[in-house]
BALONU-202232 format. One record per residue: residue number from 1; chain; x, z, y of N, C-alpha, C in turn. Coordinates in nm, 4 decimals, padded with zeros to 6 digits, always signed. Last residue first. Layout:
BEGIN
NODE   k c   n.east     n.up  n.north  ca.east    ca.up ca.north   c.east     c.up  c.north
NODE NUM A        X        Z        Y        X        Z        Y        X        Z        Y
...
// end
This chain:
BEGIN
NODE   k c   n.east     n.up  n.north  ca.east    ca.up ca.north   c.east     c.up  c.north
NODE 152 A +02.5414 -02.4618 +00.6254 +02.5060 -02.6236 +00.6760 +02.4873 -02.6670 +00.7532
NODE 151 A +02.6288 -02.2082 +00.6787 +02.6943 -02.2465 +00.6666 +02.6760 -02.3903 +00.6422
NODE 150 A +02.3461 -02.0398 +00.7107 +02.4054 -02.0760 +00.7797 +02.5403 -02.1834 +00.8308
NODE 149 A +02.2413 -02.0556 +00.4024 +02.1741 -02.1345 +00.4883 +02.2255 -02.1838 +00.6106
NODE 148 A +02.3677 -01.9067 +00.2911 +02.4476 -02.0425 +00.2493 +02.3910 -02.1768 +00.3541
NODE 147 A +02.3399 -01.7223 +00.4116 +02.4614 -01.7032 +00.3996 +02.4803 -01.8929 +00.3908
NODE 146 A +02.0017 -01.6765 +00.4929 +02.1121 -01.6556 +00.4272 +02.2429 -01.7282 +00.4732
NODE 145 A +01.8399 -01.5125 +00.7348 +01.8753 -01.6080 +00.6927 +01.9883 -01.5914 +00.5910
NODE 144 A +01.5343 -01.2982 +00.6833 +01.6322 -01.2826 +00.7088 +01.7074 -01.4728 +00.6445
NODE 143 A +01.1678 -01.4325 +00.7561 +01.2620 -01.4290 +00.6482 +01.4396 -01.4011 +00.7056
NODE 142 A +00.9999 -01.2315 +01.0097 +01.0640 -01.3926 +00.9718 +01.1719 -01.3653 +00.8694
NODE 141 A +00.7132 -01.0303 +00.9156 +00.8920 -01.0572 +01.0003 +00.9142 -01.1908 +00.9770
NODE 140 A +00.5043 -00.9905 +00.8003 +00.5210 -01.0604 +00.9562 +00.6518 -01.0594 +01.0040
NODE 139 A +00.5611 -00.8282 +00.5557 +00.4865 -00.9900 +00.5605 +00.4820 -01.0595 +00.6823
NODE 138 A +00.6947 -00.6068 +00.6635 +00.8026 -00.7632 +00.6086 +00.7128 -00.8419 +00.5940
NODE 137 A +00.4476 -00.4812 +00.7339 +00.6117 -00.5270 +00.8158 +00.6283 -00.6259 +00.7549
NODE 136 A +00.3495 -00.4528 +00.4874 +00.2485 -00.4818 +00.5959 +00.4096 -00.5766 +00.7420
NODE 135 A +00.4896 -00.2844 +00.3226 +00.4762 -00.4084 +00.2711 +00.4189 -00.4881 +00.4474
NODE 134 A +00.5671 -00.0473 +00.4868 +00.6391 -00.1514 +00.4403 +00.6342 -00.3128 +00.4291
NODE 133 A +00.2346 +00.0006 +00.4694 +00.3301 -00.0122 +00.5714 +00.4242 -00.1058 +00.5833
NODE 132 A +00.1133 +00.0932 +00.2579 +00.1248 -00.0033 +00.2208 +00.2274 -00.0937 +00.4233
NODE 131 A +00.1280 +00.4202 +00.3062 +00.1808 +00.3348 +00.1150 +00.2168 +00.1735 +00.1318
NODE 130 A -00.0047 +00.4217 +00.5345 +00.1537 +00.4724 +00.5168 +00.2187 +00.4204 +00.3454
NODE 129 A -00.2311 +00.3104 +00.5276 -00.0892 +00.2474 +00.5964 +00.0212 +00.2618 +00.5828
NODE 128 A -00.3610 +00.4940 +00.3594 -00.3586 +00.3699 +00.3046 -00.2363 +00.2914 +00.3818
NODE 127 A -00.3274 +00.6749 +00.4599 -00.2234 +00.7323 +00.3754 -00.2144 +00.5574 +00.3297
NODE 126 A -00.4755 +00.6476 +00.6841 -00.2974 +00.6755 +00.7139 -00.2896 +00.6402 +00.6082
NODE 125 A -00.7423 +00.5943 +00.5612 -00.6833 +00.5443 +00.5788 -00.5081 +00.5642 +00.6399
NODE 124 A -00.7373 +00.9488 +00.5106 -00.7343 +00.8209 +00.3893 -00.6835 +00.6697 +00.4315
NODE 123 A -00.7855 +01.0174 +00.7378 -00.6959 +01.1000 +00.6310 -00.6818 +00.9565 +00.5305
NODE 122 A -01.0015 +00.8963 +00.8928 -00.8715 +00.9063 +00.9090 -00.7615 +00.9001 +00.8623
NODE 121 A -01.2100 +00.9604 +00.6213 -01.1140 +00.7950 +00.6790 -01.0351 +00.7891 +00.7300
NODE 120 A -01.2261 +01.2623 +00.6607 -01.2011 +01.1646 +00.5952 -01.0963 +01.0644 +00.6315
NODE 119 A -01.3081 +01.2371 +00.9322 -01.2322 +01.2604 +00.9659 -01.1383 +01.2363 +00.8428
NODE 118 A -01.5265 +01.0890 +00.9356 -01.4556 +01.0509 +01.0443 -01.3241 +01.1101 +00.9825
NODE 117 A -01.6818 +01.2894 +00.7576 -01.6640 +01.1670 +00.7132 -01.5885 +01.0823 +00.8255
NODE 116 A -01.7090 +01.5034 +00.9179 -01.5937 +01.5323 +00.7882 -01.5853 +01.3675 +00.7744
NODE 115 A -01.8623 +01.4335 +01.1429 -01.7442 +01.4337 +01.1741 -01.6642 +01.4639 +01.0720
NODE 114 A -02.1226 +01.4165 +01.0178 -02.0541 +01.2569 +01.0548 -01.9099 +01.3225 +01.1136
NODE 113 A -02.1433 +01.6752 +00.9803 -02.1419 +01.5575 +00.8068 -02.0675 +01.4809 +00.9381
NODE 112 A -02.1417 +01.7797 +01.2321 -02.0746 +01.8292 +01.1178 -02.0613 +01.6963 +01.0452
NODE 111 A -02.2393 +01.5749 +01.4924 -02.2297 +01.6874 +01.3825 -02.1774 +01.6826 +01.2989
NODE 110 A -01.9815 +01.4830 +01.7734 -02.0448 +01.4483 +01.6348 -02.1255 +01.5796 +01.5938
NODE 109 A -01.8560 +01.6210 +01.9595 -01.9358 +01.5004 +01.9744 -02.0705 +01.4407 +01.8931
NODE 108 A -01.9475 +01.9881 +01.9929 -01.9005 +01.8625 +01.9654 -02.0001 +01.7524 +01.9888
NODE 107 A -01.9364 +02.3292 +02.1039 -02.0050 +02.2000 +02.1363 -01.8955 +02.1181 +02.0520
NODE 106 A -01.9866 +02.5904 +01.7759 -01.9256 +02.5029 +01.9207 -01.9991 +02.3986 +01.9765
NODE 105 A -02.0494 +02.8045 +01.6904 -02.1816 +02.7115 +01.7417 -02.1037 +02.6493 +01.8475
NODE 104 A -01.9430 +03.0148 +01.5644 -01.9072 +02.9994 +01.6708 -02.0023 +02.9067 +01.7497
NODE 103 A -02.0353 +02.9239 +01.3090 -02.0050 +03.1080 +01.3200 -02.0158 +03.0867 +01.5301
NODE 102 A -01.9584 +02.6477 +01.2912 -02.1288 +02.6913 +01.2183 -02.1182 +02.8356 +01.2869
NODE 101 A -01.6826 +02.6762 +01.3199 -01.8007 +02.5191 +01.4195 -01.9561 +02.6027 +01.3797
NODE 100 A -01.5950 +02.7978 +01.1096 -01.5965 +02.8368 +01.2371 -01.6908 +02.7805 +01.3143
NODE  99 A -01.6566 +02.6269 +00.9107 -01.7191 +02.7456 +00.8963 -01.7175 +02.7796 +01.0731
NODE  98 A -01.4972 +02.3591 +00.9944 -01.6649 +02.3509 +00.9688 -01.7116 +02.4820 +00.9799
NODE  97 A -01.2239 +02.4634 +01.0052 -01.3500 +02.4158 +01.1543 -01.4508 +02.4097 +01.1041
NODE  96 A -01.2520 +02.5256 +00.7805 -01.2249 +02.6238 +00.7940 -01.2685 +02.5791 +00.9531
NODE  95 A -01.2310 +02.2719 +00.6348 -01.3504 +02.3705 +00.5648 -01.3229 +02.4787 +00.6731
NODE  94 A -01.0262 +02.1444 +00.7466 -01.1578 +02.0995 +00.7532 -01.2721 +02.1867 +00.7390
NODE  93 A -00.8194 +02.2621 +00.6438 -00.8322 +02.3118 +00.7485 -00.9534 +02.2133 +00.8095
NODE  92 A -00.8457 +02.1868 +00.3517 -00.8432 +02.3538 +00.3938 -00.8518 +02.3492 +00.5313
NODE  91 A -00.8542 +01.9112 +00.3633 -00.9234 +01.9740 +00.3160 -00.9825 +02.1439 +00.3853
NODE  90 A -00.5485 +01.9120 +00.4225 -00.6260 +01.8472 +00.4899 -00.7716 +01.9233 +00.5009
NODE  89 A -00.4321 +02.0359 +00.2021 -00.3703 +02.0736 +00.3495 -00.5081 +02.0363 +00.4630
NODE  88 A -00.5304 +01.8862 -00.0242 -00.5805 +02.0133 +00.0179 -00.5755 +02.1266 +00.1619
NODE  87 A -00.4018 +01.6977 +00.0155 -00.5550 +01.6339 +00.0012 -00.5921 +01.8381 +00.0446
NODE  86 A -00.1577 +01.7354 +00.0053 -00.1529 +01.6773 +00.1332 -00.3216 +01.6759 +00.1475
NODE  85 A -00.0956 +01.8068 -00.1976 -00.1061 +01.9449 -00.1229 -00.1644 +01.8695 +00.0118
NODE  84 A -00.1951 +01.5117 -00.3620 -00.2519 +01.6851 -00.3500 -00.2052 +01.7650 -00.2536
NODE  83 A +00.0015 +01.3459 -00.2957 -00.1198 +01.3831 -00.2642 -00.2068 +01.4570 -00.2608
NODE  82 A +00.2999 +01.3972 -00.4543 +00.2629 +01.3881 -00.2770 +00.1233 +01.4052 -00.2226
NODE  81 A +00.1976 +01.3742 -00.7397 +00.2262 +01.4916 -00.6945 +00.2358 +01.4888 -00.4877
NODE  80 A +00.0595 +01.1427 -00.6856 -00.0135 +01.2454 -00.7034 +00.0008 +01.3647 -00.6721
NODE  79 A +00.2973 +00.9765 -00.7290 +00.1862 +00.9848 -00.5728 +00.0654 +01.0752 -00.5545
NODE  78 A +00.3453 +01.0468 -00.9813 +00.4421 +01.0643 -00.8341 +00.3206 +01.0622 -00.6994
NODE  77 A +00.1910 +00.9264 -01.1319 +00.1967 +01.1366 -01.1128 +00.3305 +01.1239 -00.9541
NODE  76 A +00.2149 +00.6819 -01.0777 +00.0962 +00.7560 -01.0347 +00.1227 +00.8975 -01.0198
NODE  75 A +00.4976 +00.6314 -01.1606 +00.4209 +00.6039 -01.0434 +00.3219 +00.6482 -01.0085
NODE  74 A +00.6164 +00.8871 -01.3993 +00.4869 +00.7422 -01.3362 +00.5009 +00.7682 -01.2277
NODE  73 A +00.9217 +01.0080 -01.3516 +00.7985 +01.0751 -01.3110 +00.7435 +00.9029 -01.3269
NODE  72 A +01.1922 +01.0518 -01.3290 +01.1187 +01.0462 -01.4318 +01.0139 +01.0705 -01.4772
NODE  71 A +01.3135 +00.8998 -01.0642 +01.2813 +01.0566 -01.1422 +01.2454 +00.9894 -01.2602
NODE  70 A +01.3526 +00.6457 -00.9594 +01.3832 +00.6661 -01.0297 +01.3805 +00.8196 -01.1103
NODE  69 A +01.1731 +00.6929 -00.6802 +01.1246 +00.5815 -00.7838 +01.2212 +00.5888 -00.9050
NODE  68 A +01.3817 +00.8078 -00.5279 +01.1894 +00.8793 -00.5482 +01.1613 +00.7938 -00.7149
NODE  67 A +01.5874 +00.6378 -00.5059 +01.5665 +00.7713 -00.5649 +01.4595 +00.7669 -00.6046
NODE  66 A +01.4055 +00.4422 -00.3450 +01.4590 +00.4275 -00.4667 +01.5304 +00.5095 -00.5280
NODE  65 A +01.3472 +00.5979 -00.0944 +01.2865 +00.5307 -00.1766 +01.2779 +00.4801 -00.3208
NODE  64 A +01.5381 +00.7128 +00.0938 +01.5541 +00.7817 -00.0488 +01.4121 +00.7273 -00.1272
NODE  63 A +01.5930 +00.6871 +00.3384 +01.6129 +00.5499 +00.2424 +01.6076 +00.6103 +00.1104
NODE  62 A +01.4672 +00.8538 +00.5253 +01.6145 +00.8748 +00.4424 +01.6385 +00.7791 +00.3541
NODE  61 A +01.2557 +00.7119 +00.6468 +01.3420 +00.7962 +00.6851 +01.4942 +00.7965 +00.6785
NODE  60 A +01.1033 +00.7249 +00.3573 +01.1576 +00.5814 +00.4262 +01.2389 +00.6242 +00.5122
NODE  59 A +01.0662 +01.0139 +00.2903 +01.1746 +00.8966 +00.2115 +01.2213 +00.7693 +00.2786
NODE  58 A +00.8821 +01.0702 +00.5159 +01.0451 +01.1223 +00.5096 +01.0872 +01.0416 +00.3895
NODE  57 A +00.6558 +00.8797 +00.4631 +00.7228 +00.8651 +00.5284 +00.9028 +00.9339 +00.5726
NODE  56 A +00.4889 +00.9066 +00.2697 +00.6271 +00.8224 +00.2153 +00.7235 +00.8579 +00.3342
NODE  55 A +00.2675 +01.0915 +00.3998 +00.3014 +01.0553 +00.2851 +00.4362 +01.0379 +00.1884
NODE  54 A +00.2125 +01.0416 +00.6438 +00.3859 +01.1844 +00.6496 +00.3877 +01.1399 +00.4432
NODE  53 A -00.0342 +01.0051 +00.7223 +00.1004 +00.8867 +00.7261 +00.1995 +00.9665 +00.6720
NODE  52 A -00.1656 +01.2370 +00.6324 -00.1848 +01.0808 +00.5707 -00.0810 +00.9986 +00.5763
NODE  51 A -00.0953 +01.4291 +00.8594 -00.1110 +01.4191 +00.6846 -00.0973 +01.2977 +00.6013
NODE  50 A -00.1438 +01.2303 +01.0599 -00.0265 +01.2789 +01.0619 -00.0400 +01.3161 +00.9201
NODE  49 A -00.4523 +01.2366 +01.0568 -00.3846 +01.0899 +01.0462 -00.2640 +01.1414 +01.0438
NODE  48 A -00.5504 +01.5038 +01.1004 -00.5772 +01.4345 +00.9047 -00.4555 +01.2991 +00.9139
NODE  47 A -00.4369 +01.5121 +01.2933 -00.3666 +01.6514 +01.2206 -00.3702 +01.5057 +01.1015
NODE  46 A -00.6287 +01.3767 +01.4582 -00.4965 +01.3553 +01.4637 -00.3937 +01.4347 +01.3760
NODE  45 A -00.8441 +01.5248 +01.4354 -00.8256 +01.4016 +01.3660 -00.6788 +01.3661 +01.3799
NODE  44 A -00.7909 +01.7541 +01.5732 -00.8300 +01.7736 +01.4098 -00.7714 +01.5853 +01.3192
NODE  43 A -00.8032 +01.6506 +01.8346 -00.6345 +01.7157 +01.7671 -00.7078 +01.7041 +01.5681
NODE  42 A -01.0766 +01.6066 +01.8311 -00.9265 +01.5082 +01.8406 -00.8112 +01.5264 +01.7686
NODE  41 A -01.1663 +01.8455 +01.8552 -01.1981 +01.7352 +01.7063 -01.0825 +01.6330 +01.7119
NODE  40 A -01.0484 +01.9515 +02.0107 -00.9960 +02.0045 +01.9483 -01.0780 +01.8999 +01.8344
NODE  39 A -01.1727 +01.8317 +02.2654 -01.0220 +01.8185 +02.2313 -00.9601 +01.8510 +02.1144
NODE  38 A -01.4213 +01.8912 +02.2095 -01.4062 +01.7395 +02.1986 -01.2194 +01.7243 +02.1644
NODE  37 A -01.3557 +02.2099 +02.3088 -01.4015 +02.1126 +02.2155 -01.4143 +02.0162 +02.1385
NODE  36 A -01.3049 +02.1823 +02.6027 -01.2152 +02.2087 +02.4552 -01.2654 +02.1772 +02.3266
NODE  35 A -01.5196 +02.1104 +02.7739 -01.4382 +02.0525 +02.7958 -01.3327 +02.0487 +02.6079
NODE  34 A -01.6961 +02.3523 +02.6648 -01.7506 +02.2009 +02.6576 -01.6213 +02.0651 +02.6569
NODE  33 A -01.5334 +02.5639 +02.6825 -01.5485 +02.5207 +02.5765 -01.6229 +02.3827 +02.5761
NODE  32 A -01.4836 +02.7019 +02.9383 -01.4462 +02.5672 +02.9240 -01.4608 +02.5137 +02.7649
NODE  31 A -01.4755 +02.9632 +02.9613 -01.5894 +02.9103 +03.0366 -01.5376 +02.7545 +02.9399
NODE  30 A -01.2266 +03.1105 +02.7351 -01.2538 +03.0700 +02.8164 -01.3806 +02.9921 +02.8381
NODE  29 A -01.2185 +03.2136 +02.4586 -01.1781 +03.3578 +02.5566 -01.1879 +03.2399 +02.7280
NODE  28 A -01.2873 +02.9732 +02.3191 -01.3462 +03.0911 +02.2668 -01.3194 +03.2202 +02.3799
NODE  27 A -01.1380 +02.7622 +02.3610 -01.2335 +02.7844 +02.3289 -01.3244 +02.8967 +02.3494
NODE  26 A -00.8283 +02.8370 +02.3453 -00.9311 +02.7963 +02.4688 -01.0775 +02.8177 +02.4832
NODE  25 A -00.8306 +02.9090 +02.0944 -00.8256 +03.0421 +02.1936 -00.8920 +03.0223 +02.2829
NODE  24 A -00.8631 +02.6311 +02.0241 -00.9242 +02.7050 +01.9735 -00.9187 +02.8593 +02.0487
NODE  23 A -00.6156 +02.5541 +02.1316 -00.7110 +02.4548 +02.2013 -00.8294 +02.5971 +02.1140
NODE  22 A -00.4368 +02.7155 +01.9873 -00.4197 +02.7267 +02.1459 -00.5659 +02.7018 +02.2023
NODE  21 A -00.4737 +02.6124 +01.7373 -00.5022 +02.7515 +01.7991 -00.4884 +02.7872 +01.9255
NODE  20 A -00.3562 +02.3243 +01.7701 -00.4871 +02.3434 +01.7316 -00.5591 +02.5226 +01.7760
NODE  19 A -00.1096 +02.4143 +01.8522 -00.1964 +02.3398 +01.9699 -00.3157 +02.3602 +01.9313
NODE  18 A -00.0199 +02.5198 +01.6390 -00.0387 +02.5538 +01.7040 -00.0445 +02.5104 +01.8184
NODE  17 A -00.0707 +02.2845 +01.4183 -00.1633 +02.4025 +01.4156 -00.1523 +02.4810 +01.5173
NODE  16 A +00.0795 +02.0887 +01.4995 -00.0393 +02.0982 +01.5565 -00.0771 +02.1714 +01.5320
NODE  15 A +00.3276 +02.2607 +01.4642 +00.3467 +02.2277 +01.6112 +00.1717 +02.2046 +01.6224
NODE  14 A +00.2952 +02.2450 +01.1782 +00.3064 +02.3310 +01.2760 +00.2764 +02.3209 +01.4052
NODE  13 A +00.3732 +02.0118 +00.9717 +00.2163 +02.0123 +01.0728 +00.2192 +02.1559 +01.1332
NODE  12 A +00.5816 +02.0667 +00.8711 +00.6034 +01.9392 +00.9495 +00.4468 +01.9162 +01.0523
NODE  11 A +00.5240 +02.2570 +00.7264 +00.6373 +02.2316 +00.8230 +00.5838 +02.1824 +00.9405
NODE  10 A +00.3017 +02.2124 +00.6010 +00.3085 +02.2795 +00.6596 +00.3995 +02.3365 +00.7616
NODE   9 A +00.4554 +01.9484 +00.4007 +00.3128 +01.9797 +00.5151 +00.3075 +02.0403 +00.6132
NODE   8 A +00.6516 +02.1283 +00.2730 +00.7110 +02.0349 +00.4099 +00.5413 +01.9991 +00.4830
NODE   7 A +00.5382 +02.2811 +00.1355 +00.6011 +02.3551 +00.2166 +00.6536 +02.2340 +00.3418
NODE   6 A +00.4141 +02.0936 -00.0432 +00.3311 +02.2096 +00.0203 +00.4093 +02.2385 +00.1416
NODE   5 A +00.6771 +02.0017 -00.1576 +00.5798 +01.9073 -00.0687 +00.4682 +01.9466 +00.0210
NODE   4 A +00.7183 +02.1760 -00.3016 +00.8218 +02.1177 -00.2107 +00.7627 +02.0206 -00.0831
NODE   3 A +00.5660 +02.2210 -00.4937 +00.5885 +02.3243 -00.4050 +00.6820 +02.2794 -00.3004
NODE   2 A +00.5723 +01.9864 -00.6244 +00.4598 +02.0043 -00.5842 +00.4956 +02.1030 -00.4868
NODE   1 A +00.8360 +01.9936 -00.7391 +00.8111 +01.8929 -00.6377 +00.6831 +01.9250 -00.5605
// end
């Protein structure tokens, strides 16, 4: 499961890694790095909040919720096994703008510390929306009516 979950990350976060290397070529072989820059902490944050929500989200998808929940896995090693590649996916391409950001001396908004800890919370809060989502919906829907309710 763990290798299953590595490989859909990295799926499913393609498209930004390659905007993220685009906006990063920008960078670097063009005058316009002041402008690219700022774009590319964006895209960064937007990578950690796509990690974070992509959590549950292909089970809700596929209604394969209650599958998931019947393996034979705790509840915790289950969300564990989803959280790790997702904590390291994240992680790894944090450590790897920070080195570059330090080699390259980009412009940004933030420095360094206040932009891991931005970018953090990002990451952490999705995952907090994406676990508790569900629940977050049906507490503001209006109760579906019943059957016996209609028939008085």
């Amino acid at each position: 499961m763990l290798a299953t979950e590595t490989k859909r990350i990295f799926k499913d976060g393609m498209i930004l890694f390659v905007v993220l290397a685009a906006i990063f070529a920008g960078i670097i072989f063009t005058d316009r790095d002041a402008y690219l820059a700022p774009a590319l902490e964006i895209f960064l944050l937007l990578y950690a909040s796509f990690t974070g929500w992509s959590l549950f989200e292909r089970e809700r998808q596929e209604n394969a919720g209650e599958y998931m929940l019947s393996l034979p896995l705790s509840r915790s090693r289950l969300l564990l096994l989803k959280f790790l590649p997702r904590l390291l996916s994240v992680s790894l391409v944090l450590l790897i703008y920070l080195r570059l950001h330090q080699t390259w001396q980009l412009p940004s908004f933030l420095n360094p510390f206040d932009f891991s800890i931005l970018y953090a919370g990002f990451f952490l809060l999705s995952i907090a929306f994406s676990i508790s989502f569900k629940n977050f919906i049906t507490a503001f829907s209006p109760p579906a009516c019943s059957s016996s309710a209609r028939s008085s």
